[in-house]
C-alpha positions as CSV (number, residue, x, y, z in Angstrom):
1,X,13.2,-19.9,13.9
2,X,10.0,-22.4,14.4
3,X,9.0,-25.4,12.1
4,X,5.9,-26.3,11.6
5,X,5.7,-29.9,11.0
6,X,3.1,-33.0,10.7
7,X,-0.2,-31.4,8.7
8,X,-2.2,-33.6,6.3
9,X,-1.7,-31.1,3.9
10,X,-1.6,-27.3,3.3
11,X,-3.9,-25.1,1.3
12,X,-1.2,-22.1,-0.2
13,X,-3.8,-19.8,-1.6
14,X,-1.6,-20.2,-5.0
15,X,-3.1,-21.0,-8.2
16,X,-3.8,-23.9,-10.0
17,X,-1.8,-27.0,-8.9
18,X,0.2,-24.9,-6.6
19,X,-2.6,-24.3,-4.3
20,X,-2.1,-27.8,-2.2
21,X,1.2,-28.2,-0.9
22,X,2.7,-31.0,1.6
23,X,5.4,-31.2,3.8
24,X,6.8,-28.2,7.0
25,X,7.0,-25.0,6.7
26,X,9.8,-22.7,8.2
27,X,9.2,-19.6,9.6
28,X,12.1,-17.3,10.3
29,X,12.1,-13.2,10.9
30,X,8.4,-12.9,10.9
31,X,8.2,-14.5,7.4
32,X,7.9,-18.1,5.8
33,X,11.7,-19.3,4.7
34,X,11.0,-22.3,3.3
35,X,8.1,-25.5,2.5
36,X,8.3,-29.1,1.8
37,X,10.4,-31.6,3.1
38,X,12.2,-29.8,6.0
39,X,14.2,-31.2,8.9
40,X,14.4,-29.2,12.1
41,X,17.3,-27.7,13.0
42,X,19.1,-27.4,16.2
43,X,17.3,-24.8,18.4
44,X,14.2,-24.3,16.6
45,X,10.8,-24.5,18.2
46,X,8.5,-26.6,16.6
47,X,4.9,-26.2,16.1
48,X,3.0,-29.7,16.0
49,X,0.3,-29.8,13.4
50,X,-0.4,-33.4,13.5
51,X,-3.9,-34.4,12.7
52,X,-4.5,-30.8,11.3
53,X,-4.3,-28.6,7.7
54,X,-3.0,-25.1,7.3
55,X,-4.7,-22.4,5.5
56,X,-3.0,-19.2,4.8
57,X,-4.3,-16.9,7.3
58,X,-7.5,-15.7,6.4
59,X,-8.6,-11.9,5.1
60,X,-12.2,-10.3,5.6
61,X,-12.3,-7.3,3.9
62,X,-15.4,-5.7,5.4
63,X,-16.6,-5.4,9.2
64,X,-18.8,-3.4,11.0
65,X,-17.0,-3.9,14.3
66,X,-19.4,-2.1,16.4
67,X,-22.8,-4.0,15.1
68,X,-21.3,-7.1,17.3
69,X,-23.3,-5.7,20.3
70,X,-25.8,-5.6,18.0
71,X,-26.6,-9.0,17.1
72,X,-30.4,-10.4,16.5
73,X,-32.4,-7.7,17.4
74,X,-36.0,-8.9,17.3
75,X,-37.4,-5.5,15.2
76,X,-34.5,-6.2,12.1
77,X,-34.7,-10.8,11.9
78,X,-37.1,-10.7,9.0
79,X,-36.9,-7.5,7.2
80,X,-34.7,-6.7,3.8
81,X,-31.9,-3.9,4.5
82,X,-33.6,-0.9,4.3
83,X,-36.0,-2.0,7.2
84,X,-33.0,-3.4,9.0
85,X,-31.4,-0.8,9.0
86,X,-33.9,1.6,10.5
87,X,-34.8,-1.1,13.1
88,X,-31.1,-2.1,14.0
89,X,-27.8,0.4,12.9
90,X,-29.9,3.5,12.7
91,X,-31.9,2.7,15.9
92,X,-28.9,2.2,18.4
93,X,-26.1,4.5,16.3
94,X,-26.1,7.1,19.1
95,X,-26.2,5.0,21.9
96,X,-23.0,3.5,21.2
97,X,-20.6,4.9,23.8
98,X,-17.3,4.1,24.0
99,X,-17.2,0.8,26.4
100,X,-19.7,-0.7,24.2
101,X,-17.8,0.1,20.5
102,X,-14.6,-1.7,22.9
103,X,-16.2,-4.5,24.0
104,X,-18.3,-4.8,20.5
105,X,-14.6,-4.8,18.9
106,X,-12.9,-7.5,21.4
107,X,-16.2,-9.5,20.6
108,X,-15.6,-9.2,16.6
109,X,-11.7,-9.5,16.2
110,X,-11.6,-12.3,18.9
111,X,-14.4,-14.3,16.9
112,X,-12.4,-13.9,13.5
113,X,-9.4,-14.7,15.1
114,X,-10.6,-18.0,16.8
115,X,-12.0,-18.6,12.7
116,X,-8.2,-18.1,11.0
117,X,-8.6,-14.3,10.5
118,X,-5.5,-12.5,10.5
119,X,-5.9,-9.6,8.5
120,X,-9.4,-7.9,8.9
121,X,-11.0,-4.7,7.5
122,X,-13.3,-2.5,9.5
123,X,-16.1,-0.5,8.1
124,X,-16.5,2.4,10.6
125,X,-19.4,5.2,9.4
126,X,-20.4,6.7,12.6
127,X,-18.6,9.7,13.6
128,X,-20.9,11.6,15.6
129,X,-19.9,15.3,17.3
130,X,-21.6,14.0,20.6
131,X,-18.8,10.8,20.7
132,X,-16.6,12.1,23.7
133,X,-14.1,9.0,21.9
134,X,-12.1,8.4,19.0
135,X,-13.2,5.3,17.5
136,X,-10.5,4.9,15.1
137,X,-8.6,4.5,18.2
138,X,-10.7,2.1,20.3
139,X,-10.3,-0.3,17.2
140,X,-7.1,0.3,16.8
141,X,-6.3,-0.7,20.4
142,X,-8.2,-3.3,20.2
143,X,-6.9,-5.0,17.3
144,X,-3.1,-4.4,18.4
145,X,-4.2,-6.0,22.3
146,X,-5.0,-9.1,20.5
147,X,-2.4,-9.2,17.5
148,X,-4.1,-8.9,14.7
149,X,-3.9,-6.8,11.5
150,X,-6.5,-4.2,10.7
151,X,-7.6,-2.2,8.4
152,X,-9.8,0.9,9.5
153,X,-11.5,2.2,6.9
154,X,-12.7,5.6,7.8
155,X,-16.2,6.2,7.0
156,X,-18.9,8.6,7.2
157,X,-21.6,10.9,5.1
158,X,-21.6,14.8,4.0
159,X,-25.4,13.8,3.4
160,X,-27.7,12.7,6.8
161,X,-30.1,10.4,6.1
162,X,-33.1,11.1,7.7
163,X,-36.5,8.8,8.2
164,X,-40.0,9.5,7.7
165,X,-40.3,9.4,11.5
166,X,-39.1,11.6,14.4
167,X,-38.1,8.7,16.7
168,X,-35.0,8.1,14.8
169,X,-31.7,10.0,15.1
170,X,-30.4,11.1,12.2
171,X,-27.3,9.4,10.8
172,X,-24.3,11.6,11.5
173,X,-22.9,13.7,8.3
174,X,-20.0,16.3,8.4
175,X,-18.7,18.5,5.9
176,X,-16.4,17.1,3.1
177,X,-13.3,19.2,3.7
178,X,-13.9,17.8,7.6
179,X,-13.9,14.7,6.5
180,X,-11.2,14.6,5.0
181,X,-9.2,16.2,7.4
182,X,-10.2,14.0,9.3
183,X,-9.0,10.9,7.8
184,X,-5.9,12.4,7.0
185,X,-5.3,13.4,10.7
186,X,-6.2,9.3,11.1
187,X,-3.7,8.3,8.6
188,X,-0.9,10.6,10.3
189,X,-1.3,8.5,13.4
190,X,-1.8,4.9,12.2
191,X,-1.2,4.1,8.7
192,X,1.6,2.4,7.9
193,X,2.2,1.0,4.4
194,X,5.0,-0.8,4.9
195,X,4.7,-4.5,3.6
196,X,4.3,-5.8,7.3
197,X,2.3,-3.5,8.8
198,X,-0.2,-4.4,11.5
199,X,-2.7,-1.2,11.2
200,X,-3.9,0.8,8.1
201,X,-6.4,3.7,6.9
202,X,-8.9,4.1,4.1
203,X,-10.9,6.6,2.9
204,X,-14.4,4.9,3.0
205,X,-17.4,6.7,2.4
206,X,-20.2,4.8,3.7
207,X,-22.2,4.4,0.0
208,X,-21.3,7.0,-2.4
209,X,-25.1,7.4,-4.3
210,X,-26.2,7.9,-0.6
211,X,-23.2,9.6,1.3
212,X,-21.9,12.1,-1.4
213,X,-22.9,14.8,-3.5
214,X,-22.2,14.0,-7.1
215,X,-19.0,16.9,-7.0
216,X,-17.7,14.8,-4.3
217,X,-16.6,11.4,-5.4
218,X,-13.5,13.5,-7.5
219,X,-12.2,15.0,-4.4
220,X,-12.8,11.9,-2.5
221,X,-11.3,10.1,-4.8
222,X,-7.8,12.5,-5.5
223,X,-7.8,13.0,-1.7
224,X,-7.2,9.4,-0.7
225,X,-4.5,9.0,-3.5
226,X,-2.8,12.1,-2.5
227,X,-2.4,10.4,1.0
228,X,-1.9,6.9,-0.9
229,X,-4.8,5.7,0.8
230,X,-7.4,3.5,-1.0
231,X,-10.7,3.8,-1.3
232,X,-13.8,1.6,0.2
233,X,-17.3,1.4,0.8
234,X,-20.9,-0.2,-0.3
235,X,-22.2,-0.7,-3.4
236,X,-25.4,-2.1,-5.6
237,X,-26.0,-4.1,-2.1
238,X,-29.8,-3.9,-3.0
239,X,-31.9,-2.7,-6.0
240,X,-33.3,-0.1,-4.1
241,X,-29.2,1.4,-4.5
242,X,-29.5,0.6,-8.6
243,X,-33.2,2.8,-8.6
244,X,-32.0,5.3,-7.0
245,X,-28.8,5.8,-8.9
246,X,-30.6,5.5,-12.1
247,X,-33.2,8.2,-10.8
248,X,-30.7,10.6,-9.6
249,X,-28.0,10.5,-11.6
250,X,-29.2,8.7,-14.7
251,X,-26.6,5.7,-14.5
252,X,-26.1,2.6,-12.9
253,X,-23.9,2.8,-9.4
254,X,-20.7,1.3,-11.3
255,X,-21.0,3.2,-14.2
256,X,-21.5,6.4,-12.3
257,X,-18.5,6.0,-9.9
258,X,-16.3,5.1,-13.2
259,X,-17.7,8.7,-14.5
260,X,-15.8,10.1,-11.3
261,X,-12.7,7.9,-11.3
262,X,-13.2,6.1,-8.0
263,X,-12.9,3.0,-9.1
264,X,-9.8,1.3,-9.6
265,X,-7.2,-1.2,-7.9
266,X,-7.1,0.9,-5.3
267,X,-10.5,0.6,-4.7
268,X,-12.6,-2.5,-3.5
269,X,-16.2,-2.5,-2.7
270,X,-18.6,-4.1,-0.6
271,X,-21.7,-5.8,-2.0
272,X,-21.7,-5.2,-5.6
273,X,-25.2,-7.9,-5.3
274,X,-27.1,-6.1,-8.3
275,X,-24.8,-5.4,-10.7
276,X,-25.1,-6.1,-14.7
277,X,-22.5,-7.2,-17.6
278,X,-21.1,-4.2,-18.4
279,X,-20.8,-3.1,-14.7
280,X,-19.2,-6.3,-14.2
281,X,-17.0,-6.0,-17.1
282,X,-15.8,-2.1,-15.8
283,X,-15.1,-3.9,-12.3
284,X,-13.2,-6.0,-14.3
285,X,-10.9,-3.7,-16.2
286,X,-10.5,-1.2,-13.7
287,X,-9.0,-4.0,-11.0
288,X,-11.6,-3.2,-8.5
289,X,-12.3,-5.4,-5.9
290,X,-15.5,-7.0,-4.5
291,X,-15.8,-7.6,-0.8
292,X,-17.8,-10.7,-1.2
293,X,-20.4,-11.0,2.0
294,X,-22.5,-14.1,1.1
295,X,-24.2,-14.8,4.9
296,X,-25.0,-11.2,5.4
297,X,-26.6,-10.7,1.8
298,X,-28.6,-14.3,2.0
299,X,-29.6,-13.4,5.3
300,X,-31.0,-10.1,4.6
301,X,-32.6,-11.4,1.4
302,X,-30.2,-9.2,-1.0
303,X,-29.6,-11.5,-3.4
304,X,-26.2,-13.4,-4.2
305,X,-23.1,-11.2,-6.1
306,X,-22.0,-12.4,-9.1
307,X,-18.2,-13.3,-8.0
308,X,-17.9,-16.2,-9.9
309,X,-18.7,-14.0,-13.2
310,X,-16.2,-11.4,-11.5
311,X,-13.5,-13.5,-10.8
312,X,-13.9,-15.7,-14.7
313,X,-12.6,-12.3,-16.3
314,X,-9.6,-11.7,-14.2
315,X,-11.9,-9.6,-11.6
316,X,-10.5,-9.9,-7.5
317,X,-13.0,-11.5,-5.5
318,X,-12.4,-11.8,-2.3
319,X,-14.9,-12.8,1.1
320,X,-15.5,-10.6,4.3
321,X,-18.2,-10.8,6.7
322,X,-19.5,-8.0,7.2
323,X,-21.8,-6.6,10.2
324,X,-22.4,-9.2,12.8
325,X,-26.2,-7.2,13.0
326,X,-26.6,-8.7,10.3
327,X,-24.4,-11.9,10.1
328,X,-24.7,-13.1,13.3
329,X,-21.8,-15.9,12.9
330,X,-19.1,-13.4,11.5
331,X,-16.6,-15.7,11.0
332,X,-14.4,-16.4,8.2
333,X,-15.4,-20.6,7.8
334,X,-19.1,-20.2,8.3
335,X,-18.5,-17.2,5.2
336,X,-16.6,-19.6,3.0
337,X,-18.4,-22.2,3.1
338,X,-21.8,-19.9,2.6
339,X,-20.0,-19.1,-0.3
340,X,-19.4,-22.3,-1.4
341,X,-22.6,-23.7,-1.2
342,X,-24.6,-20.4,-2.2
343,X,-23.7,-20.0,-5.5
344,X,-23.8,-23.8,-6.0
345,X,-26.9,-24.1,-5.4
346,X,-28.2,-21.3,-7.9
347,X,-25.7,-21.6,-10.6
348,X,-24.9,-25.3,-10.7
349,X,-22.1,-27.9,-8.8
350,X,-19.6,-26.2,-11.1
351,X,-19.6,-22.1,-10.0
352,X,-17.0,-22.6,-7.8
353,X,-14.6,-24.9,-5.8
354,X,-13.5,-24.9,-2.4
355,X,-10.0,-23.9,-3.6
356,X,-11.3,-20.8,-5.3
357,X,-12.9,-19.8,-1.7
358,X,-10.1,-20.3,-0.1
359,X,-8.0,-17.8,-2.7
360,X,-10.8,-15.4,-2.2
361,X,-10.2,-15.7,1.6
362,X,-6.4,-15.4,1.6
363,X,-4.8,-14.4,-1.5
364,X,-7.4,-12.2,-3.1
365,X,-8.3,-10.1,0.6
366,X,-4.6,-9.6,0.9
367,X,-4.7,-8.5,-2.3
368,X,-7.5,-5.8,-2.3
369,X,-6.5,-4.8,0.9
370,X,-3.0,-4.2,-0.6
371,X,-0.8,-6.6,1.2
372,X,1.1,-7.9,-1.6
373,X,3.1,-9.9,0.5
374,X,0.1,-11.7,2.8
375,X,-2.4,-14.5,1.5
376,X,-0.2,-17.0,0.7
377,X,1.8,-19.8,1.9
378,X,5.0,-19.3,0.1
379,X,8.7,-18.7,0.9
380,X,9.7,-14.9,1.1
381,X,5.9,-14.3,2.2
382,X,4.8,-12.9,5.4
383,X,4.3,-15.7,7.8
384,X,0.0,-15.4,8.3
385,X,-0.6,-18.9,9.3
386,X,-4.0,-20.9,10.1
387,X,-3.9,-24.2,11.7
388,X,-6.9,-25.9,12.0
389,X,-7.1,-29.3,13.7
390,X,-9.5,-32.3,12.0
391,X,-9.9,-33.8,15.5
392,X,-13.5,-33.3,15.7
393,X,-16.3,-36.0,14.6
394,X,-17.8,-33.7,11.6
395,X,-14.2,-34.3,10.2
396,X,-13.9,-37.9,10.2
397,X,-13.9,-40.2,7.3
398,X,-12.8,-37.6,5.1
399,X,-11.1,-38.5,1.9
400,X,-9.6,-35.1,1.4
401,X,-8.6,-33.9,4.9
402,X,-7.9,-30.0,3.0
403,X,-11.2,-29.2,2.6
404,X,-12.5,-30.0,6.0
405,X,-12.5,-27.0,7.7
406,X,-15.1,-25.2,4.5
407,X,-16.9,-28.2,3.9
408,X,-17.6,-29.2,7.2
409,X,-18.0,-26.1,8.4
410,X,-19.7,-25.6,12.7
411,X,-17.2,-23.5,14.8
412,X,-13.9,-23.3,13.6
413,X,-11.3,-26.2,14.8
414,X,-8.4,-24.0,15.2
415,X,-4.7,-24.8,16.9
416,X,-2.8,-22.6,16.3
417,X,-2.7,-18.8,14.7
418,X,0.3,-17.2,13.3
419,X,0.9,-13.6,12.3
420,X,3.5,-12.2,11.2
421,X,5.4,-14.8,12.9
422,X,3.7,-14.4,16.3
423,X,1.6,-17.2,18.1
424,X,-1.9,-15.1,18.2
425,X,-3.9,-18.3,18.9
426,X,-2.7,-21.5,20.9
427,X,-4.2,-24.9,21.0
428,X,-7.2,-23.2,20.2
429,X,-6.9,-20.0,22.7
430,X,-6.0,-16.4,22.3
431,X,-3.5,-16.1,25.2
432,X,-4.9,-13.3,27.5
433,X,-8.3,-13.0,26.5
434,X,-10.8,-14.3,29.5
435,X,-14.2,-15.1,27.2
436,X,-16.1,-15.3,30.5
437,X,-15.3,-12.1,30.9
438,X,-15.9,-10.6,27.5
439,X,-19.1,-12.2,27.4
440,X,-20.2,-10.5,31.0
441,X,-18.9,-7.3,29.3
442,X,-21.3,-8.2,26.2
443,X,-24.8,-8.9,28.1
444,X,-23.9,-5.5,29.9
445,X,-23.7,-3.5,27.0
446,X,-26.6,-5.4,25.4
447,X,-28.9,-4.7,28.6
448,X,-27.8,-0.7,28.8
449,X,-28.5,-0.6,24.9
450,X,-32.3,-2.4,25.0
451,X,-33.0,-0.1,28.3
């Protein structure tokens, strides 16, 4: 057993009053046995978190793993997405072999984990016929080399998306029955839905208007819940995604993936930027989830989601970060407190409270992710622990020590990561992981991909 004792307070990801908590917490078995006032017993480790404040671990629901080698290119700084994306993700797609995807993934799970990420979500839409690699399992490895829980959500297109000029690739599309194969052959290997599992599969489609014929999205859609899968992917990022929609099929994105029952609470979605009342309220009543991605959509000039109008009528909002291509701080506190102060600054002081970020970073990404039992500081809950020390001038003077590590955001003040029990990160290290190395690794890959 090991006791975590001394904080200045503790964020439980809990609602209402129950969301700040005080005291130790007990961790025995991989899980949290007990908080308050707790006295250690004989033989039980003990954690120090003096001068520090414990978040539930933290939960992005929506990565790009591989863009982290792909982080301010000069031809996508200043350009809305669609130019971004021919200048950055559809310029370098190909040339991502599978040393670079490795060390991109090292680079993106070590810098969530260093943030108070332990359950993350990765977005993967390339699977090309010329990859001599499986990148499911490149992630995979990856994630379970540095202990964290993932969630690889199996993209891809049955439509290529072509340019109007020859010196792009291409994105890669495969046939739909392939596909799916495919993902089921993925889930065989790694997905396990037991309440404490460390690795799981979606079905992801990379944006359903774009990636799928309309006949699709049904097949899609029963195939994953045949496998008990759920169901991801981008949506209403930009209204160029709305126009088309409309054009093509007549209806607005959400309205249009209701028509072919892939929404639900088995469902979550990236995005969801440009999205109206009524689309809102179907989000609403069908459970699905938003994968919130404030940084990435402010710094592409998207626009800001309405989560605060999501989660006001029982909607699940929760925060990821998405591509570090375009989010090139893809952490979980520079994320939360973009959220914080984005929608305060366009809707008022009173759209949302740090608290409510918090329960979108914990509570509500467990939640969409389906981990029922993670996102939450509470006895009988899987231990997922952030420590994060307060020792740092940007913290000092504070009258409410909890909300340090959003409101003052900068890199991350972490001590200590638990998941699952485990020590992940240690007085502010991920045991095992040489960063001079990683980053030798990175300006390698970076210097074979601009050659």
């Amino acid at each position: 057993m090991t006791l975590i004792q001394g904080a200045q307070g503790i964020f439980t990801g809990l609602p209402g009053e129950a969301m700040r908590a005080s005291g130790a917490i007990r961790i025995a078995d991989g899980r949290i046995a007990a908080v308050g006032a707790l006295e250690r017993r004989e033989g039980e480790d003990v954690i120090d978190a003096s001068g520090c404040v414990i978040y539930p671990g933290l939960v992005s629901t929506h990565h790009h793993l591989f863009q982290c080698v792909l982080k301010g290119v000069r031809a996508g700084i200043d350009v809305p997405l669609l130019q971004w994306l021919r200048a950055v993700p559809y310029t370098y797609w190909h040339k991502i072999d599978e040393e670079a995807l490795r060390t991109a993934a090292r680079i993106g799970l070590a810098e969530l984990i260093l943030s108070g990420t332990t359950t993350a979500a990765d977005h993967h839409y390339l699977f090309a016929e010329s990859y001599r690699y499986d990148p499911s399992h490149v992630i995979f490895e990856v994630a379970a080399e540095l202990g964290i829980r993932l969630v690889f959500c199996r993209g891809g297109a049955t439509k290529a998306r072509s340019f109007d000029t020859p010196d792009l690739i291409p994105t890669p599309s495969e046939p739909l029955d392939q596909m799916i194969a495919s993902v089921e052959a993925c889930a065989q290997r790694y997905h396990d839905p037991s309440p404490d599992s460390m690795r799981r599969v979606a079905i992801a489609p990379t944006t359903a208007p774009w990636s799928l014929e309309a006949d699709e999205l049904d097949v899609v859609a029963r195939s994953a819940r045949r496998m008990g899968l759920r169901i991801h992917g981008h949506l209403s990022e930009t209204m160029a995604d709305v126009e088309f929609c409309l054009a093509t099929y007549g209806k607005r994105p959400v309205q249009w993936m209701a028509d072919h029952d892939y929404l639900g609470r088995d469902v979550w979605l990236a995005h969801l930027v440009h999205v109206d009342d009524d689309e809102i309220r179907i989000l609403a009543e069908t459970g699905t989830g938003m994968a919130h991605c404030p940084q990435s959509n402010c710094r592409l000039g998207s626009g800001i989601a309405p989560a605060e109008r999501l989660a006001a009528l029982g909607g699940t909002v929760s925060l990821a970060v998405d591509g570090a291509a375009s989010n090139e701080s893809a952490d979980m506190i520079s994320e939360m407190n973009s959220a914080w102060h984005t929608h305060r600054a366009v809707k008022g002081a009173g759209a949302v409270s740090i608290e409510e970020v918090v329960r979108w970073g914990s509570a509500n990404g467990a939640r969409v992710l389906g981990f029922e039992e993670a996102g939450v500081i509470a006895p009988g809950k899987l231990a997922d622990i952030a420590v994060f020390d307060l020792s740092h001038p940007r913290y000092f003077g504070l009258h409410d020590p909890l909300i340090g590590p959003v409101a003052g955001a900068g890199t991350p003040q972490l001590r200590h990561l638990i998941i699952g029990g485990r020590i992940v990160v240690e007085n502010g290290e991920i045991p095992g992981l040489d960063l001079a190395k990683l980053r030798h690794e990175a300006a390698s890959v970076v210097s074979r991909l601009m050659a």
